[in-house]
N, CA, C and O atoms as CSV, one atom per row, in Angstrom:
chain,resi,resn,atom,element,x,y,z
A,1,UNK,N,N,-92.434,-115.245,-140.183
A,1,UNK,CA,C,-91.666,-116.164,-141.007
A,1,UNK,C,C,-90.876,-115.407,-142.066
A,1,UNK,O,O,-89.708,-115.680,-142.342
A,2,UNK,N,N,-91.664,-114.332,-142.704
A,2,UNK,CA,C,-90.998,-113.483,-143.458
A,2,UNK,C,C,-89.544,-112.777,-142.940
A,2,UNK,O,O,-88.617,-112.784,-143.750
A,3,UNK,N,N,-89.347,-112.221,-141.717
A,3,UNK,CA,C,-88.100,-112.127,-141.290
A,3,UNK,C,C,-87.229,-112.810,-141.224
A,3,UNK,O,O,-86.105,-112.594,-141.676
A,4,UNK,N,N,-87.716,-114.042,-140.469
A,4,UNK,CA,C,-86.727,-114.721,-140.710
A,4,UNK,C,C,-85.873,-115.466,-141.280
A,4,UNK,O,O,-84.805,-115.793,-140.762
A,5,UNK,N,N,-86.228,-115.776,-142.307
A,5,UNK,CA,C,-86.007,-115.456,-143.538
A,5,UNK,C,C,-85.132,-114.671,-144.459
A,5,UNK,O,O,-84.058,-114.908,-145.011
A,6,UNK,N,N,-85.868,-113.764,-144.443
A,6,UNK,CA,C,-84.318,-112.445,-145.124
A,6,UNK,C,C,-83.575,-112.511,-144.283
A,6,UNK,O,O,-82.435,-112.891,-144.550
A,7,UNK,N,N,-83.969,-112.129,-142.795
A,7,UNK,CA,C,-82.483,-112.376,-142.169
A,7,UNK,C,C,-81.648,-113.024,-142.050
A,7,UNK,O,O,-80.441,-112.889,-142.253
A,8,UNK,N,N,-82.323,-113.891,-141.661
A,8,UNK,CA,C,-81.463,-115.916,-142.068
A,8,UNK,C,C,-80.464,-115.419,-143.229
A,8,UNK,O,O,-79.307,-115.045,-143.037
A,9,UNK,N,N,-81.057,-115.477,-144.338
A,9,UNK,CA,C,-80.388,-115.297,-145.852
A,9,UNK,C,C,-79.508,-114.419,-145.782
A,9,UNK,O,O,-78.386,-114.681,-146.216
A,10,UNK,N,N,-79.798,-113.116,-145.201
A,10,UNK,CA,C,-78.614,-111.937,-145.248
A,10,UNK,C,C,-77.547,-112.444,-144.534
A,10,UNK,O,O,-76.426,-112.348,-145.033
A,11,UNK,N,N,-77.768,-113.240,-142.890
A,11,UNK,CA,C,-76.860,-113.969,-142.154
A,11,UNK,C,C,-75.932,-114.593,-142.765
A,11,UNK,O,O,-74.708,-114.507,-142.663
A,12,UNK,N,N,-76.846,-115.478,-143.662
A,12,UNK,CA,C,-75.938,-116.405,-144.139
A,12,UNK,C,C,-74.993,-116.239,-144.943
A,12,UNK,O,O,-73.905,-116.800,-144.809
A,13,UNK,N,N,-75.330,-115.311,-146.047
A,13,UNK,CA,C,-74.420,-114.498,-147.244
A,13,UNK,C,C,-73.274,-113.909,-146.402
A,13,UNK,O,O,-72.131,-113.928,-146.860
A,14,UNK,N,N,-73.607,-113.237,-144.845
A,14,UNK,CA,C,-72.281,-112.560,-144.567
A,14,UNK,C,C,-71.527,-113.458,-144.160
A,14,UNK,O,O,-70.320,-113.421,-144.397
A,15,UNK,N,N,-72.265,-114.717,-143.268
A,15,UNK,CA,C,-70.721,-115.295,-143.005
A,15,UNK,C,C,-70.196,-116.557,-143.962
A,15,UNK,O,O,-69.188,-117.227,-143.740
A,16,UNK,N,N,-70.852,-116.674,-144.753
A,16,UNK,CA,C,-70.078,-117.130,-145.740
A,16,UNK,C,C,-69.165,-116.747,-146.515
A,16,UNK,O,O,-68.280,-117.505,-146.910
A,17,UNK,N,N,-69.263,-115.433,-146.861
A,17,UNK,CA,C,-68.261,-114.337,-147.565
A,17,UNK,C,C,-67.747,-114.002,-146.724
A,17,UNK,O,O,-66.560,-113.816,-146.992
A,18,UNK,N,N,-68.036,-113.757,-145.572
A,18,UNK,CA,C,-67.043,-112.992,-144.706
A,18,UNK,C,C,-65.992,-113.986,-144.416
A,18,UNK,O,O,-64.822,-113.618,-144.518
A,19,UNK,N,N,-66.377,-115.726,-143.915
A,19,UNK,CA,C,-65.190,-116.988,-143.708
A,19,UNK,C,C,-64.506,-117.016,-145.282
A,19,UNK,O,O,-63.339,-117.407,-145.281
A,20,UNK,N,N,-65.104,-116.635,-146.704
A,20,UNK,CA,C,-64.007,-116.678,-147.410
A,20,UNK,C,C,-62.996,-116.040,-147.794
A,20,UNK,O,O,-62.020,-116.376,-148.464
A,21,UNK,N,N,-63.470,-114.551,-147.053
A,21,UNK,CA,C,-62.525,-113.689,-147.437
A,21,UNK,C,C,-61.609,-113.662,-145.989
A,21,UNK,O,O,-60.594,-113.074,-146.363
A,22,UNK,N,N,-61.447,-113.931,-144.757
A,22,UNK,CA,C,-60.680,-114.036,-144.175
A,22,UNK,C,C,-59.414,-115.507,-144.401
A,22,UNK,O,O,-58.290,-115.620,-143.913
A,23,UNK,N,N,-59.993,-116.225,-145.101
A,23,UNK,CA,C,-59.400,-117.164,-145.921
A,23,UNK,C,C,-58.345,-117.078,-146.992
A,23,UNK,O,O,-57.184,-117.486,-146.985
A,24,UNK,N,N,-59.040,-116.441,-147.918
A,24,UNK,CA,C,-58.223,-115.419,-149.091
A,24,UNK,C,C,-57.430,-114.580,-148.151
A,24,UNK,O,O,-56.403,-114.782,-148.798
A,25,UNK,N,N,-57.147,-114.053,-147.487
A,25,UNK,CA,C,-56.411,-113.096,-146.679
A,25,UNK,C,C,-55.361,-113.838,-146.118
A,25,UNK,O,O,-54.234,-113.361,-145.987
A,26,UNK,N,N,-55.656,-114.951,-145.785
A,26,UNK,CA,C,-54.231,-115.582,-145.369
A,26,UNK,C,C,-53.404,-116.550,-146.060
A,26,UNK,O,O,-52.425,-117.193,-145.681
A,27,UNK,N,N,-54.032,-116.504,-147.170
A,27,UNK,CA,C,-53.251,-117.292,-148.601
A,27,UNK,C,C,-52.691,-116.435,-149.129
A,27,UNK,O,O,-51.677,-116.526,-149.821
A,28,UNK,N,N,-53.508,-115.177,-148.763
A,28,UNK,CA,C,-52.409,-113.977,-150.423
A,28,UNK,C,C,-51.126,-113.617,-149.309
A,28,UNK,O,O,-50.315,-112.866,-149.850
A,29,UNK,N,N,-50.883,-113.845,-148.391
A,29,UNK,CA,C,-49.612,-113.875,-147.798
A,29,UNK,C,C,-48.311,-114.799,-148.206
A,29,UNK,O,O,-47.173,-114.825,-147.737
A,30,UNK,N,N,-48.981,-115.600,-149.343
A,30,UNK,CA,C,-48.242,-116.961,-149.839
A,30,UNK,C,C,-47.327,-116.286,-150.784
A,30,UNK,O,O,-46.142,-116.622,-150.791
A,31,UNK,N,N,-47.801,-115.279,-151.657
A,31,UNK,CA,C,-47.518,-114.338,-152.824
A,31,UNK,C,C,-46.771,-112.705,-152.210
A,31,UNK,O,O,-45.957,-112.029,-152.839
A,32,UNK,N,N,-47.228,-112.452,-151.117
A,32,UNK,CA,C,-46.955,-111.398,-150.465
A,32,UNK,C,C,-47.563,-110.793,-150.716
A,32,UNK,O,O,-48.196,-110.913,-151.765
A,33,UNK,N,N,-47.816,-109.097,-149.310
A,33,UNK,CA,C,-48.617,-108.326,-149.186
A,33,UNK,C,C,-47.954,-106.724,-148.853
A,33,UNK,O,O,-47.327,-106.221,-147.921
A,34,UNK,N,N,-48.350,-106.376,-149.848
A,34,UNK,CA,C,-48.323,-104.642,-150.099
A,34,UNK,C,C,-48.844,-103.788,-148.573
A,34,UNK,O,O,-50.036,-103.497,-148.485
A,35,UNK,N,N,-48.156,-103.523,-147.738
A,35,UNK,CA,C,-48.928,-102.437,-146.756
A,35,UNK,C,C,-48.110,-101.318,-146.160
A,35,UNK,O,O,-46.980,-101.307,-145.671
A,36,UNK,N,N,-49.043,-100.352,-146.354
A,36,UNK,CA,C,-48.249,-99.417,-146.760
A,36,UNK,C,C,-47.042,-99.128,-147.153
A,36,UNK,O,O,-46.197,-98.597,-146.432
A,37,UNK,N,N,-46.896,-99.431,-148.218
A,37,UNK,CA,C,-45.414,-99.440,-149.091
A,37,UNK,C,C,-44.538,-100.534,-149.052
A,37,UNK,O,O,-43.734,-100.682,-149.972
A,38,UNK,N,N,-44.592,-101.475,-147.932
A,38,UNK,CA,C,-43.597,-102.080,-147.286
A,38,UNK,C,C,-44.900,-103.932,-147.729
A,38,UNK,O,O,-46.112,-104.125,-147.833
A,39,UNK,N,N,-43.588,-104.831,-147.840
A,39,UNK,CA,C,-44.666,-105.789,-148.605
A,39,UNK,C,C,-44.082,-106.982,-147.437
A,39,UNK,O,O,-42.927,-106.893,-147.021
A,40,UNK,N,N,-44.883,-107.940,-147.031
A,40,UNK,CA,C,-44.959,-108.576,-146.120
A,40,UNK,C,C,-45.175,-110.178,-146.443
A,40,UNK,O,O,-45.626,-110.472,-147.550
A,41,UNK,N,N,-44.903,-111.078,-145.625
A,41,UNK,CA,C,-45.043,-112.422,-146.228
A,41,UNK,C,C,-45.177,-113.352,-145.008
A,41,UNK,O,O,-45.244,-112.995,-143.832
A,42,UNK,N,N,-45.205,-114.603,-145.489
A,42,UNK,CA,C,-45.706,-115.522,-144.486
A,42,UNK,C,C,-44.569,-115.559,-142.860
A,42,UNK,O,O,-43.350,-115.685,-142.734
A,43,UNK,N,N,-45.363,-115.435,-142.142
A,43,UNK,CA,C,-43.964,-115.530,-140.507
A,43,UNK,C,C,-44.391,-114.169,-140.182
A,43,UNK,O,O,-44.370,-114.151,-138.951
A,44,UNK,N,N,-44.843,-112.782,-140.682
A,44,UNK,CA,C,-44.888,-111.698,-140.748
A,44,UNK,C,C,-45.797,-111.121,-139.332
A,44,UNK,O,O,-46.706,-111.944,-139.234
A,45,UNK,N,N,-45.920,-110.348,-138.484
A,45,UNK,CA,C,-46.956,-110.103,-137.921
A,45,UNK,C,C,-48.581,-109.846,-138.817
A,45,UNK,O,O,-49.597,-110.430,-138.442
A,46,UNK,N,N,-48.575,-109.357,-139.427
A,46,UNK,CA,C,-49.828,-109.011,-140.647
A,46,UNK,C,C,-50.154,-110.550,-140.899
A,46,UNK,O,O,-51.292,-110.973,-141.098
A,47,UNK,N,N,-49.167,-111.218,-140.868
A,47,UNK,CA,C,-49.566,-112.917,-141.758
A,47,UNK,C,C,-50.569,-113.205,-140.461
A,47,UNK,O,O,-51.798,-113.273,-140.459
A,48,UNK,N,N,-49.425,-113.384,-139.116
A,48,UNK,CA,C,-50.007,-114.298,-138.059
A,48,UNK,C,C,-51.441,-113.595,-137.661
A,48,UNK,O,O,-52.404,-114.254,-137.270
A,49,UNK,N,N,-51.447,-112.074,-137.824
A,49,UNK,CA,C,-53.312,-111.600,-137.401
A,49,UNK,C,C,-54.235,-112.518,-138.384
A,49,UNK,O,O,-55.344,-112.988,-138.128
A,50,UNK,N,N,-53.431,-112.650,-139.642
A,50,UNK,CA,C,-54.343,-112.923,-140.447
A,50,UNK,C,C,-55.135,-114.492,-140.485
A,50,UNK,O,O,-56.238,-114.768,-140.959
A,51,UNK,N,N,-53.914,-115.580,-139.654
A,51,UNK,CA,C,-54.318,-116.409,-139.369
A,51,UNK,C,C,-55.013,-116.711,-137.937
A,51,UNK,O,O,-55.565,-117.801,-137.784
A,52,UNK,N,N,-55.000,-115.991,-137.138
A,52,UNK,CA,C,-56.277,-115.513,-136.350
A,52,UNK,C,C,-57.485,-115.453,-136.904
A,52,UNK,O,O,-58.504,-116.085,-136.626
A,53,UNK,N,N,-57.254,-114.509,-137.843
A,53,UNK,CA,C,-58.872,-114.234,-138.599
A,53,UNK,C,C,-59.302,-115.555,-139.519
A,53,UNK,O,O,-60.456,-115.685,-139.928
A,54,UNK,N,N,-58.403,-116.378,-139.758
A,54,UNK,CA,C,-58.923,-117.205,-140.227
A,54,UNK,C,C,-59.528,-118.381,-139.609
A,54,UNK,O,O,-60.306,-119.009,-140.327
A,55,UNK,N,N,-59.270,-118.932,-138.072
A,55,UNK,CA,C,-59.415,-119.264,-137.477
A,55,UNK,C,C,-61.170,-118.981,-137.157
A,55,UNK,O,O,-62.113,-119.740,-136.932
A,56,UNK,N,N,-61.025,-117.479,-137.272
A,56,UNK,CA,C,-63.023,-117.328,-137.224
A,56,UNK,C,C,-63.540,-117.518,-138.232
A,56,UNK,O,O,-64.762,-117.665,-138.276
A,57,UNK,N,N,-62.800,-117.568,-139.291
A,57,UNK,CA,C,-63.676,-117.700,-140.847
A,57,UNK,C,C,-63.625,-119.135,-141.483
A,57,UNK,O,O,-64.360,-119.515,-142.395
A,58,UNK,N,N,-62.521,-119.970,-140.785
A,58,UNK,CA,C,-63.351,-121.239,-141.287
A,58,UNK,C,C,-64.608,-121.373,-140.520
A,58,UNK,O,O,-65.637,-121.131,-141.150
A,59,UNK,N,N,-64.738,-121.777,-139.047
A,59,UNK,CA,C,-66.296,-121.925,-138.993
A,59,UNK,C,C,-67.255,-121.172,-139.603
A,59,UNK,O,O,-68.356,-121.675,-139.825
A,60,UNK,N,N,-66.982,-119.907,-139.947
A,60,UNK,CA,C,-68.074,-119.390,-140.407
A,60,UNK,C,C,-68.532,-119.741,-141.783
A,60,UNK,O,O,-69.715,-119.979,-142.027
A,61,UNK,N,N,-67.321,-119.779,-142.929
A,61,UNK,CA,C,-67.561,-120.414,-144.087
A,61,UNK,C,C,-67.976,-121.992,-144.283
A,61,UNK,O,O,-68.474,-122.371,-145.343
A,62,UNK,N,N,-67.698,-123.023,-143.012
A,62,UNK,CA,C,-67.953,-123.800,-142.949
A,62,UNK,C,C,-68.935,-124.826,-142.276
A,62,UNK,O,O,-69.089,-126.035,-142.446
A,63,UNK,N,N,-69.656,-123.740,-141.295
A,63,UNK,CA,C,-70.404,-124.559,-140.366
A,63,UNK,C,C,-71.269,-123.344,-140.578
A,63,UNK,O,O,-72.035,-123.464,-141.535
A,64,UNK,N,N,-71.339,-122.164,-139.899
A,64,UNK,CA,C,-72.242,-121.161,-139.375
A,64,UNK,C,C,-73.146,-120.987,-140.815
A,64,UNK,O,O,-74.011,-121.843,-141.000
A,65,UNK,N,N,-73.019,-120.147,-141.620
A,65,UNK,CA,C,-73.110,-119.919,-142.950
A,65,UNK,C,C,-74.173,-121.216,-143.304
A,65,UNK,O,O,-75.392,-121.143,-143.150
A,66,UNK,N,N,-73.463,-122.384,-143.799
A,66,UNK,CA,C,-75.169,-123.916,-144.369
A,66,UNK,C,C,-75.586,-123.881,-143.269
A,66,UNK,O,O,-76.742,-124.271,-143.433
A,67,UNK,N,N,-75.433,-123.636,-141.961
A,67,UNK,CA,C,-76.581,-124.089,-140.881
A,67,UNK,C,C,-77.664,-123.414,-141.367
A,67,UNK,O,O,-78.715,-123.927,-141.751
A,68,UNK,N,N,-77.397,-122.287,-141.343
A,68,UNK,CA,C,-78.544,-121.545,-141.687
A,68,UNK,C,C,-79.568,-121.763,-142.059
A,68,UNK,O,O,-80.659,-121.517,-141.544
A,69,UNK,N,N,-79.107,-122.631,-143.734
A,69,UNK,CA,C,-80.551,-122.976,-143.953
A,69,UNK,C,C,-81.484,-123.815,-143.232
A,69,UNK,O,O,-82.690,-123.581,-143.147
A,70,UNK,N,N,-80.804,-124.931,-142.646
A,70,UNK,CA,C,-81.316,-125.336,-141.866
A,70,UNK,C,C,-82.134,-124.776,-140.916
A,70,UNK,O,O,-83.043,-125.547,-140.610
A,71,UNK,N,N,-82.161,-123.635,-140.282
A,71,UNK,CA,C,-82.725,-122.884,-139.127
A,71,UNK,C,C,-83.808,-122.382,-140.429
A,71,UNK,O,O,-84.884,-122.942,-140.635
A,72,UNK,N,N,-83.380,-121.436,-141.091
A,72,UNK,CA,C,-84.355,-121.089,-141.903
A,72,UNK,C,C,-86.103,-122.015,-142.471
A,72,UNK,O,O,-87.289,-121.744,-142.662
A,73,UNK,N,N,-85.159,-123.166,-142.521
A,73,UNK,CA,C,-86.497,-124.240,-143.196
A,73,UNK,C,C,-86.880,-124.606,-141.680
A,73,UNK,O,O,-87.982,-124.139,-141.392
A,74,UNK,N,N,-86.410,-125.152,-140.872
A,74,UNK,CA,C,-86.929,-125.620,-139.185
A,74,UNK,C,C,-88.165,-123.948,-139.076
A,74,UNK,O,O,-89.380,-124.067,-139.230
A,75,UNK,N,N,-87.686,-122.976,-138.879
A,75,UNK,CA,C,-88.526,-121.904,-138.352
A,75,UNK,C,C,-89.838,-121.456,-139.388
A,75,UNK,O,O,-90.642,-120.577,-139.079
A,76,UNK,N,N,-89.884,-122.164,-140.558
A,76,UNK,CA,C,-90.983,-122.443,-141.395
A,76,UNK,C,C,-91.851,-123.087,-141.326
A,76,UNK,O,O,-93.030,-122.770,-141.482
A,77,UNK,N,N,-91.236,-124.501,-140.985
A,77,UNK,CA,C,-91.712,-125.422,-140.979
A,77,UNK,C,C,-92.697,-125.543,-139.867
A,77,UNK,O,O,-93.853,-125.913,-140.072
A,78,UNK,N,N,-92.180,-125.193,-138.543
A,78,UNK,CA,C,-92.715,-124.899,-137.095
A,78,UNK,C,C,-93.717,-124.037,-137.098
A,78,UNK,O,O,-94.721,-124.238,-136.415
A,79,UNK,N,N,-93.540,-122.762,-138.016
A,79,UNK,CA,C,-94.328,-121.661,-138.248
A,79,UNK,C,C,-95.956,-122.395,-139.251
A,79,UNK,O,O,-97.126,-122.356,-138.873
A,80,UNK,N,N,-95.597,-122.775,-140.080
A,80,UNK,CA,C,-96.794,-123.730,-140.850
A,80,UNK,C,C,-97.283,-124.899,-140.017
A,80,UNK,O,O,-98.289,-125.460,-140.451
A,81,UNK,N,N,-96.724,-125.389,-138.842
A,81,UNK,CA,C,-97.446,-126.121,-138.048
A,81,UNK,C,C,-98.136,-125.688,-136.821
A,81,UNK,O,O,-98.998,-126.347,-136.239
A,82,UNK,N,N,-97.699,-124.546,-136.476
A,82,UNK,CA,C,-98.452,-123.803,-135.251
A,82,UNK,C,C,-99.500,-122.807,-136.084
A,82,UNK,O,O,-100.514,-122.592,-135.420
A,83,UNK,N,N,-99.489,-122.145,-137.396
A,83,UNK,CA,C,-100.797,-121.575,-137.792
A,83,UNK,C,C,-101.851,-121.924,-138.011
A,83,UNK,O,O,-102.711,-121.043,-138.000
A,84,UNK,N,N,-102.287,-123.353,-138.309
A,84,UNK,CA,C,-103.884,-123.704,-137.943
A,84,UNK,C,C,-104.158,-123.464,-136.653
A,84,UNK,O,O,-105.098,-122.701,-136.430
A,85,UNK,N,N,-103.522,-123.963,-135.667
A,85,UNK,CA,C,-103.457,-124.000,-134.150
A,85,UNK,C,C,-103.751,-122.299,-133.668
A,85,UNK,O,O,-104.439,-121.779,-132.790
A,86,UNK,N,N,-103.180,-121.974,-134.341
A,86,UNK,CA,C,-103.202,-120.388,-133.215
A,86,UNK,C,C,-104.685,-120.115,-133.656
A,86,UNK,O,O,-105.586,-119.655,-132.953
A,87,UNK,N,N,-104.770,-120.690,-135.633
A,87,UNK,CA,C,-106.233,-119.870,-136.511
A,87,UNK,C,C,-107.411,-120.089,-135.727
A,87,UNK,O,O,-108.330,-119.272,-135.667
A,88,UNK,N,N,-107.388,-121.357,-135.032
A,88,UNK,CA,C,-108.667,-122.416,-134.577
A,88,UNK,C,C,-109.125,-121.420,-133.559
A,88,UNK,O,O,-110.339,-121.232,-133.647
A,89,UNK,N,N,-108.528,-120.708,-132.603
A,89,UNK,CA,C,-108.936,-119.989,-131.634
A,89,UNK,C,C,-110.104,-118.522,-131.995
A,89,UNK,O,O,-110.612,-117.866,-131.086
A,90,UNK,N,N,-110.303,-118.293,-133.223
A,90,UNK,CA,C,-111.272,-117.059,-133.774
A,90,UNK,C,C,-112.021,-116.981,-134.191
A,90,UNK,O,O,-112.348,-116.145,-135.032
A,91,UNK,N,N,-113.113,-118.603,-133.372
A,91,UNK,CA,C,-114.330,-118.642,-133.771
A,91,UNK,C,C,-115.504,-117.630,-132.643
A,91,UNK,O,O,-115.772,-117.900,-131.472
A,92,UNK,N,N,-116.038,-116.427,-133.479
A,92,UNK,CA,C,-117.094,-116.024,-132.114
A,92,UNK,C,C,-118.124,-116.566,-132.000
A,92,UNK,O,O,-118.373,-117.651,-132.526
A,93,UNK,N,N,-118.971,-115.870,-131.244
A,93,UNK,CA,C,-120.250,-116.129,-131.247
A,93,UNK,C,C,-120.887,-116.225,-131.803
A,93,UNK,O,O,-121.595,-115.240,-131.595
A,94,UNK,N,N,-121.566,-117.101,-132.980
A,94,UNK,CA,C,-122.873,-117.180,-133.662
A,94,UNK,C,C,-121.841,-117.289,-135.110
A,94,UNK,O,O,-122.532,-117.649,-136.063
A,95,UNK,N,N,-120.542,-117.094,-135.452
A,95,UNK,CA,C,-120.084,-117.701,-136.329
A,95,UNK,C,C,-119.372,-118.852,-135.846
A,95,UNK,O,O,-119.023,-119.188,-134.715
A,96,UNK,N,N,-119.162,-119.685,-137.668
A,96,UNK,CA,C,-118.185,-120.943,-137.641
A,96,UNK,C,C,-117.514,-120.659,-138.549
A,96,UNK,O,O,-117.826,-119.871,-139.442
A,97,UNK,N,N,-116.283,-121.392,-138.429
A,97,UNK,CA,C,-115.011,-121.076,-140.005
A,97,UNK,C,C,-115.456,-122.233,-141.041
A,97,UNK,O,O,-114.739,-122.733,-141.908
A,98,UNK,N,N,-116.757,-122.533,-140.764
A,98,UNK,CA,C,-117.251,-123.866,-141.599
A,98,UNK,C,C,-118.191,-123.271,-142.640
A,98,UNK,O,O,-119.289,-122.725,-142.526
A,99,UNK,N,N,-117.381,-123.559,-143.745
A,99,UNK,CA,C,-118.232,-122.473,-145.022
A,99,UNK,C,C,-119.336,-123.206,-145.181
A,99,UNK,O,O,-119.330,-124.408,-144.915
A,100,UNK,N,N,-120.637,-122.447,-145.726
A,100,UNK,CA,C,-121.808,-123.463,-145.716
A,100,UNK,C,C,-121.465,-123.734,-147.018
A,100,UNK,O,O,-120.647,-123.225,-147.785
A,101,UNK,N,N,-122.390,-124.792,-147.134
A,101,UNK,CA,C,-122.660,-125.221,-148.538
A,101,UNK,C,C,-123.758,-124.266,-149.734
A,101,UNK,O,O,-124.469,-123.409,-149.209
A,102,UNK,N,N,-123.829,-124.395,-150.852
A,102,UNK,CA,C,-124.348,-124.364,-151.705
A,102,UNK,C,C,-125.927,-124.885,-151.558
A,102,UNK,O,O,-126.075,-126.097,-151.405
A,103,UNK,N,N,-126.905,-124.191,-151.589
A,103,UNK,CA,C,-128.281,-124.820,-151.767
A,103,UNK,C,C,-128.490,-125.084,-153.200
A,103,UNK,O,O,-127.604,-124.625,-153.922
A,104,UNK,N,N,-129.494,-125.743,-153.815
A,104,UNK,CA,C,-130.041,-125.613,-154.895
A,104,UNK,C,C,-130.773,-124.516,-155.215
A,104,UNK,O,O,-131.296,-124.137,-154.166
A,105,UNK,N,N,-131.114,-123.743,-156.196
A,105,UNK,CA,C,-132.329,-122.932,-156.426
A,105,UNK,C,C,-133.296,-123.238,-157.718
A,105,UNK,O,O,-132.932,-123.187,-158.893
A,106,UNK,N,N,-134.650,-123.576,-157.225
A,106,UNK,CA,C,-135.337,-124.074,-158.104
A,106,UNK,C,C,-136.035,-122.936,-158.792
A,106,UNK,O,O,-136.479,-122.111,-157.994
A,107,UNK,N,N,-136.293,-122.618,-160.308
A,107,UNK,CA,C,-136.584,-121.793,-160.634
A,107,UNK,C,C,-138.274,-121.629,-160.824
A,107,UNK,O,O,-138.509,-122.470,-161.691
A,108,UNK,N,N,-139.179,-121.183,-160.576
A,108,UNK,CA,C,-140.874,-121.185,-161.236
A,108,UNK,C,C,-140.925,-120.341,-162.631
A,108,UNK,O,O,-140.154,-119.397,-162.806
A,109,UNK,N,N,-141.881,-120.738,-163.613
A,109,UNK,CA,C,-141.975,-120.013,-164.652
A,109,UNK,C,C,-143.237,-119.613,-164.390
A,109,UNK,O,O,-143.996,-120.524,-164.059
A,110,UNK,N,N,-143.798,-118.267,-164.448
A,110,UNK,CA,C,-145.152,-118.240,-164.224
A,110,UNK,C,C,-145.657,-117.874,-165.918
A,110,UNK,O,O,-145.103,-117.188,-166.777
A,111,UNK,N,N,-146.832,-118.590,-165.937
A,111,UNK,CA,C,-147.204,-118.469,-167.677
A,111,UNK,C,C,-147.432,-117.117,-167.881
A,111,UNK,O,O,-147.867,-116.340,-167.031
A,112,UNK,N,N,-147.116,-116.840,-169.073
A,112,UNK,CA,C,-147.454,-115.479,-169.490
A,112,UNK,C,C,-148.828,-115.146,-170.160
A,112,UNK,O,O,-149.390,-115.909,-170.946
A,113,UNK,N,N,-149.318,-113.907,-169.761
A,113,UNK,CA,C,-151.117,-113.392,-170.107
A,113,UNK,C,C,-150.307,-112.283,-170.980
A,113,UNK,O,O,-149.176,-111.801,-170.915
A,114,UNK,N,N,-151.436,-112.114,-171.828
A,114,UNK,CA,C,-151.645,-111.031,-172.800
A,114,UNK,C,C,-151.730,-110.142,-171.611
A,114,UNK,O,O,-152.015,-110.498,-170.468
A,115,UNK,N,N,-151.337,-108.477,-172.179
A,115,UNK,CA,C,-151.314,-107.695,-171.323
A,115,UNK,C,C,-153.001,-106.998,-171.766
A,115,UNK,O,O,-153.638,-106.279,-170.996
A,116,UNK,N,N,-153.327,-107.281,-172.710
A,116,UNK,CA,C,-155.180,-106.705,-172.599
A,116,UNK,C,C,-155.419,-107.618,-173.811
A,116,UNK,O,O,-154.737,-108.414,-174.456
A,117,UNK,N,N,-156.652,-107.170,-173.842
A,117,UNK,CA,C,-158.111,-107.793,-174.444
A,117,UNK,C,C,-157.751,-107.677,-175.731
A,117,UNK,O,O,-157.418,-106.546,-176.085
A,118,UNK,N,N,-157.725,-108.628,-176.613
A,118,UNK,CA,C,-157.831,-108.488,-178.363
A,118,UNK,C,C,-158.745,-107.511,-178.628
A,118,UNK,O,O,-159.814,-107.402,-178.028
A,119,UNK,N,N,-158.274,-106.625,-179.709
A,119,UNK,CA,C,-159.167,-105.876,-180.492
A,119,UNK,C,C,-160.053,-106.180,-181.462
A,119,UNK,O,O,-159.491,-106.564,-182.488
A,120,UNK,N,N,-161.468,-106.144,-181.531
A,120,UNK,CA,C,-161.894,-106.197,-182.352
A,120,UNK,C,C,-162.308,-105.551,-183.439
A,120,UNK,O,O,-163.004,-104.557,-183.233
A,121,UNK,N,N,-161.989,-105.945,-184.935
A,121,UNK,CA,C,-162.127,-104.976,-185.989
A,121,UNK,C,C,-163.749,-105.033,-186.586
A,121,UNK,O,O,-164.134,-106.174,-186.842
A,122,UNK,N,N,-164.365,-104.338,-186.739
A,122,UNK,CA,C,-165.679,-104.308,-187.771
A,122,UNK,C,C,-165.175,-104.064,-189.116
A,122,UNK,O,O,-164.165,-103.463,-189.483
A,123,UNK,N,N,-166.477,-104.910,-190.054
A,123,UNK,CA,C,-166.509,-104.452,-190.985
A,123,UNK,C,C,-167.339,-103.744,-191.674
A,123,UNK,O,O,-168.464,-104.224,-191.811
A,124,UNK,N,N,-167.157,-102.918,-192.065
A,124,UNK,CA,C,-168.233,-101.925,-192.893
A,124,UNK,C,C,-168.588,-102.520,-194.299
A,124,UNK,O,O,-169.365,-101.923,-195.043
């Protein structure tokens, strides 16, 4: 679950950034574009690749990218419902996954004896 996860997340970060920046790429053609020396604008060959690339980067900024989470929480969710199921199978022989209980423990006091005989004093 842990993988999938970061990966999911890393997934998702790229094609979300990646559909906005092929996005941004075919708007800054609106303003014109610097390449190599020579500056370019909308109608341009550089424009029309760029609206190609955008073509892959809306779905990605728009669909691919939030699915994600979706897959992310589904492959959790599935994952936390199949782990009791797989756990149940690793009971051996002569154990149970059934914690015992607690007994009581009753305590005895045994009375206490002098450890010897009183002394007796004389008097002179």
């Amino acid at each position: 679950m842990a993988g999938v996860t970061v990966s999911g997340v890393m997934w998702a970060i790229f094609q979300s950034n990646a559909g906005g920046a092929w996005d941004n790429a075919k708007k800054s053609f609106e303003k014109g574009v610097e390449i190599d020396g020579k500056m370019y604008y909308k109608g341009s060959d550089p424009h029309k690749a760029a609206v190609t690339g955008d073509t892959v980067g809306d779905p990605f900024k728009d669909t691919s990218g939030p699915s994600m989470n979706i897959l992310i929480k589904l492959t959790c969710l599935v994952g936390l419902v199949i782990a009791p199921i797989l756990g149940g199978h690793t009971i051996e022989e002569g154990h149970s996954n059934v914690v015992p209980q607690k007994q009581e423990q009753q305590m005895t006091v045994a009375p206490v004896q002098p450890a010897a005989a009183p002394i007796e004093m004389k008097k002179d």
